[in-house]
C-alpha positions as CSV (number, residue, x, y, z in Angstrom):
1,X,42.0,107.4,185.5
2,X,45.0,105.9,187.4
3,X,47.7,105.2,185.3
4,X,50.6,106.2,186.5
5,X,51.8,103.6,189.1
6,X,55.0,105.2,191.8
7,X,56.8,104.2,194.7
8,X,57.7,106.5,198.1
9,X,61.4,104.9,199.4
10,X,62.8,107.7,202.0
11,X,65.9,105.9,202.4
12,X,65.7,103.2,205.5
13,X,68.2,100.7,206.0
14,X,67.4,97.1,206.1
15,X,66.2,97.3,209.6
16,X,67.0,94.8,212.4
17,X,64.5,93.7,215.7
18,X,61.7,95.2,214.1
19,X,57.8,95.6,215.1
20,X,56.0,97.2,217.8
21,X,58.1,95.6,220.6
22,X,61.4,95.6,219.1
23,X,64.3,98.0,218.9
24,X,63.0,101.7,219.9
25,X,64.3,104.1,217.5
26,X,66.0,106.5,219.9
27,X,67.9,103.5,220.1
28,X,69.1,102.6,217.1
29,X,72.7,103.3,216.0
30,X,74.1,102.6,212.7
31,X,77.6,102.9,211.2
32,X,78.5,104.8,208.2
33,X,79.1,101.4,206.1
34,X,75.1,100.0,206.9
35,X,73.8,103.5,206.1
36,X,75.6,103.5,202.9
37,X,73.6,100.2,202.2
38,X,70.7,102.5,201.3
39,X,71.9,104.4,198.1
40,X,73.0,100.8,196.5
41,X,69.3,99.8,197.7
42,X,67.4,102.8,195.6
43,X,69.7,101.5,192.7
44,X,68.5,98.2,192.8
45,X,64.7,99.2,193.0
46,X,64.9,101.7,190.9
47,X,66.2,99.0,188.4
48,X,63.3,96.8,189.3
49,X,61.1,99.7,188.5
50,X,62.1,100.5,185.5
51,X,62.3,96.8,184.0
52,X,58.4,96.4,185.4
53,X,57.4,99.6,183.8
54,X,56.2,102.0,186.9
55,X,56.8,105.5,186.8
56,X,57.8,107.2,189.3
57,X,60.9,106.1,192.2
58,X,60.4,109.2,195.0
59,X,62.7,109.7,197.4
60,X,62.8,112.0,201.1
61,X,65.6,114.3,201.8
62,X,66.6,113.9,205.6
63,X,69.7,114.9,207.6
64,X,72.0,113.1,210.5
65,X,69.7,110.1,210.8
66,X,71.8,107.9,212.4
67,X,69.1,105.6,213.6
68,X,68.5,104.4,210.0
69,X,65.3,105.4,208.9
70,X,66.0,108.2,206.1
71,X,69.9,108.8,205.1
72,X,69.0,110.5,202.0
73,X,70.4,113.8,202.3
74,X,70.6,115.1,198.4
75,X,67.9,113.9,196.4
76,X,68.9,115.9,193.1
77,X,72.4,114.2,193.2
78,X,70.8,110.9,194.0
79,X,68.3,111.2,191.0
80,X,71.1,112.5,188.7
81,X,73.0,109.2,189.6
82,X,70.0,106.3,189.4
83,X,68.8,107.8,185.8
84,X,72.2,107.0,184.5
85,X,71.5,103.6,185.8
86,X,68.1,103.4,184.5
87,X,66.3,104.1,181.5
88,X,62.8,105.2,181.6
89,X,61.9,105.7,185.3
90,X,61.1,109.2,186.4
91,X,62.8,110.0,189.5
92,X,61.1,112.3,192.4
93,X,62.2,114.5,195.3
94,X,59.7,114.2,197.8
95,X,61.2,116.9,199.0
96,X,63.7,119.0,199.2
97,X,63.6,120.8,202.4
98,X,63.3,124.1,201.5
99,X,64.5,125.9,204.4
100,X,67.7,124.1,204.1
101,X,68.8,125.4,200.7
102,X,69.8,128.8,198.9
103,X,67.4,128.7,196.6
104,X,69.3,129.7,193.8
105,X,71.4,127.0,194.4
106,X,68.9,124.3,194.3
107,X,67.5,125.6,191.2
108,X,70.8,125.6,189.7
109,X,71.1,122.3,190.7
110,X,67.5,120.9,189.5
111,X,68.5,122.7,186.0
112,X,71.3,120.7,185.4
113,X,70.1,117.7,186.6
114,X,66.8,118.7,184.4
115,X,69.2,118.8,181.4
116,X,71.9,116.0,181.7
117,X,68.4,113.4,182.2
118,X,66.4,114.4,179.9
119,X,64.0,115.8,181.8
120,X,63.7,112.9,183.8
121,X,64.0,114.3,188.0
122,X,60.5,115.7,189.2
123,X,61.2,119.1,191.7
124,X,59.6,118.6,195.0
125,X,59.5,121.4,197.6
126,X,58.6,120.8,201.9
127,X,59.1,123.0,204.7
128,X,60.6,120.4,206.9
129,X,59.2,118.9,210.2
130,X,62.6,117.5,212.3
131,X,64.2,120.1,214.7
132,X,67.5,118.8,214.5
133,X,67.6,118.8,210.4
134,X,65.8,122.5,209.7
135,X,67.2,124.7,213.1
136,X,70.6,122.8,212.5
137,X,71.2,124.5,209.3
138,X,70.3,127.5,210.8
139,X,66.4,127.7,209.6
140,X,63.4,128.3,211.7
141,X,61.1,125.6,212.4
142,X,59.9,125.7,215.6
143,X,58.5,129.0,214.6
144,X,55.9,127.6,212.3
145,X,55.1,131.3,211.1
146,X,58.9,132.3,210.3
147,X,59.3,129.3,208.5
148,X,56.0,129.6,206.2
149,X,57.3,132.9,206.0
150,X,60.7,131.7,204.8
151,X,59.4,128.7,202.8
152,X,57.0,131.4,200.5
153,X,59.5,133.7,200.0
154,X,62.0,131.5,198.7
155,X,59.2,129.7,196.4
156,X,59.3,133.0,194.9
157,X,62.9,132.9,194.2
158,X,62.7,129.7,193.0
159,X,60.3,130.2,190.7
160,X,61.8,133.4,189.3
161,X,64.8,131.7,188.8
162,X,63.8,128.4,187.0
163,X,61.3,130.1,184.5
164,X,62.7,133.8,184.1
165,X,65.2,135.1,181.4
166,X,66.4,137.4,183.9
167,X,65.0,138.9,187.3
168,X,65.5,140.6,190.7
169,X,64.0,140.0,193.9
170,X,64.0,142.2,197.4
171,X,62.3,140.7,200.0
172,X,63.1,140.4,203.8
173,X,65.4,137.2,203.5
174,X,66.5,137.7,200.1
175,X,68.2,140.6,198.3
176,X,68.8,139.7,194.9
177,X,70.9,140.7,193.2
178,X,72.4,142.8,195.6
179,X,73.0,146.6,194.0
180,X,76.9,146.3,193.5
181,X,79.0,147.6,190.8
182,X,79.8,144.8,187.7
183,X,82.2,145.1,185.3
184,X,81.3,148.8,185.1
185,X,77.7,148.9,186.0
186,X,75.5,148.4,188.3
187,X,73.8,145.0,189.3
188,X,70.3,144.9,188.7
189,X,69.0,141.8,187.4
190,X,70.6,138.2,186.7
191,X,70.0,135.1,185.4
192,X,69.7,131.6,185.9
193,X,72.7,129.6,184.2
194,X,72.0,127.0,183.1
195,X,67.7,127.1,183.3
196,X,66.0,123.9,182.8
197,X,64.7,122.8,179.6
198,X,61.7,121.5,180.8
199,X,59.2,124.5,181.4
200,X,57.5,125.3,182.9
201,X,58.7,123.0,185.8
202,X,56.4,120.4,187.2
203,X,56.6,120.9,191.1
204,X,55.2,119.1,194.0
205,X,54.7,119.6,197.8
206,X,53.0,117.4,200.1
207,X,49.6,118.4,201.7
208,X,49.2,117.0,205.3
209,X,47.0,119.9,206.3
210,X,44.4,122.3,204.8
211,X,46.9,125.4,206.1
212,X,48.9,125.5,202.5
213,X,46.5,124.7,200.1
214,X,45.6,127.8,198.6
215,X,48.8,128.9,198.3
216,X,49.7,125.6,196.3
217,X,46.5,125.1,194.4
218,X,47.0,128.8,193.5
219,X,50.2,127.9,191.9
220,X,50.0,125.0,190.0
221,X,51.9,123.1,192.9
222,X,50.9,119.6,192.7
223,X,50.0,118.0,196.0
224,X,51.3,114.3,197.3
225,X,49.0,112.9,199.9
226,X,50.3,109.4,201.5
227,X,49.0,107.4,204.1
228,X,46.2,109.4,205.1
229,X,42.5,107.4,206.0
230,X,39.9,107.9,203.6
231,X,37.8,110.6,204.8
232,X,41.4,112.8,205.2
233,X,42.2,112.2,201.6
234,X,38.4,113.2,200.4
235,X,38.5,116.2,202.3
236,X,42.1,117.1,200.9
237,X,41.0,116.7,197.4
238,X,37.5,118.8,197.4
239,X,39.6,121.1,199.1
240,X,42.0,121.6,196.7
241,X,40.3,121.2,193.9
242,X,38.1,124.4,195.7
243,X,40.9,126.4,196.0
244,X,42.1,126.0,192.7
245,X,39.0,127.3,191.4
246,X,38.9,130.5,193.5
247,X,42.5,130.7,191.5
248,X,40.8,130.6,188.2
249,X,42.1,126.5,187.9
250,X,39.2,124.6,186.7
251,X,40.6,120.9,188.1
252,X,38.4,117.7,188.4
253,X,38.4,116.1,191.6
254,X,41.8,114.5,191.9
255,X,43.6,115.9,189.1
256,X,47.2,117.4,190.2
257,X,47.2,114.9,193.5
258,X,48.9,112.0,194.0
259,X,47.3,109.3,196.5
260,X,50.0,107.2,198.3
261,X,48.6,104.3,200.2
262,X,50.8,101.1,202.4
263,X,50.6,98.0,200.3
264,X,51.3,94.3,201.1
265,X,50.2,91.4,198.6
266,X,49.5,88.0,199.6
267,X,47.0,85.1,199.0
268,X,44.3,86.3,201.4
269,X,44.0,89.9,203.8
270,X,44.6,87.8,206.9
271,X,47.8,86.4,205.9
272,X,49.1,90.0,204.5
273,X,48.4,91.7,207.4
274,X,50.2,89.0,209.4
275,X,53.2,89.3,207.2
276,X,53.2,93.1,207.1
277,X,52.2,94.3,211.0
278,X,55.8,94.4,212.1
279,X,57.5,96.7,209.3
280,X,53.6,98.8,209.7
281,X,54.3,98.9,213.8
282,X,58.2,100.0,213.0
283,X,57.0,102.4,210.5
284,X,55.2,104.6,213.4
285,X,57.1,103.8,216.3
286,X,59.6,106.6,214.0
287,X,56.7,108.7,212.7
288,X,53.8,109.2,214.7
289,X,55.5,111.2,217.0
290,X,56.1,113.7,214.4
291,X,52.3,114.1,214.1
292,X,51.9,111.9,211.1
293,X,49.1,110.0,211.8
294,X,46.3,111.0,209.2
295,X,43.3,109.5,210.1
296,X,39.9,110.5,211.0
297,X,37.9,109.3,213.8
298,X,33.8,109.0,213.4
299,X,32.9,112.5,213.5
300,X,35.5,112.9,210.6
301,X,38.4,114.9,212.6
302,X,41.8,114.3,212.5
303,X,43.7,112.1,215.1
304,X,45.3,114.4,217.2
305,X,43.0,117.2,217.1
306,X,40.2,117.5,220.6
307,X,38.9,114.7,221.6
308,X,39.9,112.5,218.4
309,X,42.7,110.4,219.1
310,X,46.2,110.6,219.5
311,X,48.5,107.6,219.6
312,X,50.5,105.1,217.3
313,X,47.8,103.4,215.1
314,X,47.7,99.6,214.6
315,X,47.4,98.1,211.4
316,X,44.3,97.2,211.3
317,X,43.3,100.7,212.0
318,X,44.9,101.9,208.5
319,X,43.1,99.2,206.6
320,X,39.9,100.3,208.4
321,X,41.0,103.6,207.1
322,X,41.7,102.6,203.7
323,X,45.1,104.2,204.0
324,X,46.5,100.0,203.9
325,X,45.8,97.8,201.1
326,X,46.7,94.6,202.1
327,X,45.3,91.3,200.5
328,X,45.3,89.2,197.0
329,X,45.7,91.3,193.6
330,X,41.7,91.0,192.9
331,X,41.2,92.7,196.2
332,X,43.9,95.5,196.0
333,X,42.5,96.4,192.2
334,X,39.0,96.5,193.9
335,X,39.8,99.1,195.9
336,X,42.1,101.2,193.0
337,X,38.8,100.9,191.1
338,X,36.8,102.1,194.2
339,X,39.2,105.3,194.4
340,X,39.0,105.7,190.7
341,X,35.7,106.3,190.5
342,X,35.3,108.6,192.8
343,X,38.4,110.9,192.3
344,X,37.8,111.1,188.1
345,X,40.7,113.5,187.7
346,X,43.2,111.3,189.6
347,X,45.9,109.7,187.5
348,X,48.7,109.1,189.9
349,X,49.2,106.0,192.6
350,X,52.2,105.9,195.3
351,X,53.1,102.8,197.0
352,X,54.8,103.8,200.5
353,X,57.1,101.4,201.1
354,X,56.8,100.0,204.8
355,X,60.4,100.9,206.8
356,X,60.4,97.4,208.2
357,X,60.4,95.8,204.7
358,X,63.8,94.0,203.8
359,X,64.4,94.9,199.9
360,X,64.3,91.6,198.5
361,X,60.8,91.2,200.0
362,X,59.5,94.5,198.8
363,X,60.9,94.4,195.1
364,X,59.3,90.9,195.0
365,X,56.1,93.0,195.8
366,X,57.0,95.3,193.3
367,X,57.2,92.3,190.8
368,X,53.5,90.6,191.9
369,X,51.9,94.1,191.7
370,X,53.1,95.0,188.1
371,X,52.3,91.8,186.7
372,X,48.9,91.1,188.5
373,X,47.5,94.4,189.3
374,X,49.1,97.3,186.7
375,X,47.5,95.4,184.1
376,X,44.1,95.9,185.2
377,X,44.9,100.4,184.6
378,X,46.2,99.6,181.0
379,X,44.5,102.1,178.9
């Protein structure tokens, strides 16, 4: 049952000359002071969040972005600041870019933040997917074996770290500790200091493929899925649900995933998707060339794969593909009721907000949704 109601904000700007034939993004510029606008923005939801009673505010970690799209670049720091001005909301790194980090040093980090909140910041994990972030910090991505490569090999130093008393680790990236003289002895083994009091640690990674999926299933990963059609989302979740079961991880069909759709409210679908089409168009005119268009075409294979398609999607596309909710309240809980009956062990429900969305227009679509649609999931 669907009960836990989040939102996705990777850190845009308020955007100007949006929509399909505005502003190319190459071509956008911003100065320090607008991208600074964002942080003060993430406060201001994540206030509006926490008054309406959601659960989760996730956030992206993203590098140099001076086009204005994602200017988050530390999303443990960020988290540790918005729970001081909040009081209930969870917030969630979705992700750090693993490849970027020591990750010792990001589980020291996630430990204190972990303690100073309360247990309130959710650990998120990626592998990155923008050249100039992951190969400017000196990481491999356009080697898409050395960085899975990388990525699991530092998941196991991670996870060493945040759940062990003490450990080693000797791999071909990491040797830890290394074997020098301490104080009179030789280094063997250390310890994490602090380690979070919340264990074991609830950790997400996002599933846009089937490539990763035994290896997070396998681990009690939790997997985010957002925007993808229908038929992508189904396949994801038998999938994973399979491969947590060849783990020994009996799961029912949606438990551990968390289904992130677009949303726009308004009287009728028409009108919504009137209202909504530019911020949609702006939204891929950044991301589909990144390969992030998860849809299926008739014969149920992804968009970009042979002979399906391969191109920005239009709106009405995404509603076709149920990845786009856009309508009055009765419809929207329609469909939430439709997914929730199919996917019994689903509990979780992400609203990506649209790029193209000024703030004040999306929190006012915060308030509508809590107050006409979260109802309907009160258990």
């Amino acid at each position: 049952m669907i009960t836990k109601f989040s939102v996705l904000y990777v850190g845009q700007i308020e955007l100007d000359r949006i929509g399909r034939d505005g502003t190319p993004p190459d071509r956008r510029r911003y100065p320090n002071e607008r991208l600074a606008e964002a942080f003060f923005t993430a406060r201001d939801v994540a206030r509006t969040m926490d008054e309406l009673g959601f659960y989760c505010l996730w956030t992206a970690e993203h590098h140099f972005q001076r086009e204005g799209y994602e200017v988050f670049p530390n999303l443990i720091l960020l988290s540790t600041w918005l729970a001081t001005q909040t009081e209930r909301l969870k917030l969630g790194c979705a992700f750090n870019i693993l490849p970027m980090w020591h990750p010792l040093r990001l589980a020291e980090d996630y430990a204190v933040a972990d303690i100073v909140t309360g247990g309130r910041v959710i650990m998120g994990v990626g592998r990155g997917y923008h050249t100039r972030e992951v190969e400017t910090f000196g990481a491999p991505l356009l080697d898409a074996t050395a960085n899975r490569e990388l990525f699991e090999e530092q998941m196991e130093v991670l996870w060493k770290a945040l759940h062990e008393e003490a450990f080693s680790h000797h791999g071909k990236h990491y040797d830890i500790p290394p074997p020098v003289p301490y104080r009179g002895y030789e280094l063997r083994e250390i310890t994490l200091v602090p380690r979070p009091i919340h264990r074991p640690v609830e950790i997400w990674q996002p599933i846009a493929s089937g490539k990763t999926l035994d290896y997070i299933a396998a681990r009690g990963i939790k997997g985010m899925v957002t925007l993808n059609g229908e038929r992508i989302f189904d396949q994801i979740a038998h999938a994973y649900r399979d491969a947590a079961a060849r783990a020994g991880r009996r799961l029912q069909l949606g438990e551990d995933l968390c289904w992130g759709v677009g949303l726009y409210l308004a009287p009728t679908a028409e009108e919504a998707i009137r209202r909504v089409e530019p911020a949609h168009d702006e939204r891929y005119k950044w991301f589909a060339p990144f390969g992030f268009v998860r849809y299926a075409d008739p014969e149920g294979r992804p968009w970009g794969t042979p002979g399906a398609p391969a191109r920005i999607p239009t709106l009405a596309e995404g509603v076709a593909q149920r990845a786009w909710l856009c309508g009055p309240p009765s419809l929207v809980i329609e469909e939430i009721k439709r997914v929730e009956a199919r996917y019994p062990g689903l509990d979780q429900m992400m609203i990506h907000w649209a790029e193209g969305i000024p703030p004040a227009e999306f929190q006012e679509q915060l308030r509508w949704f809590a107050r006409d649609v979260m109802p309907a999931f009160r258990r």
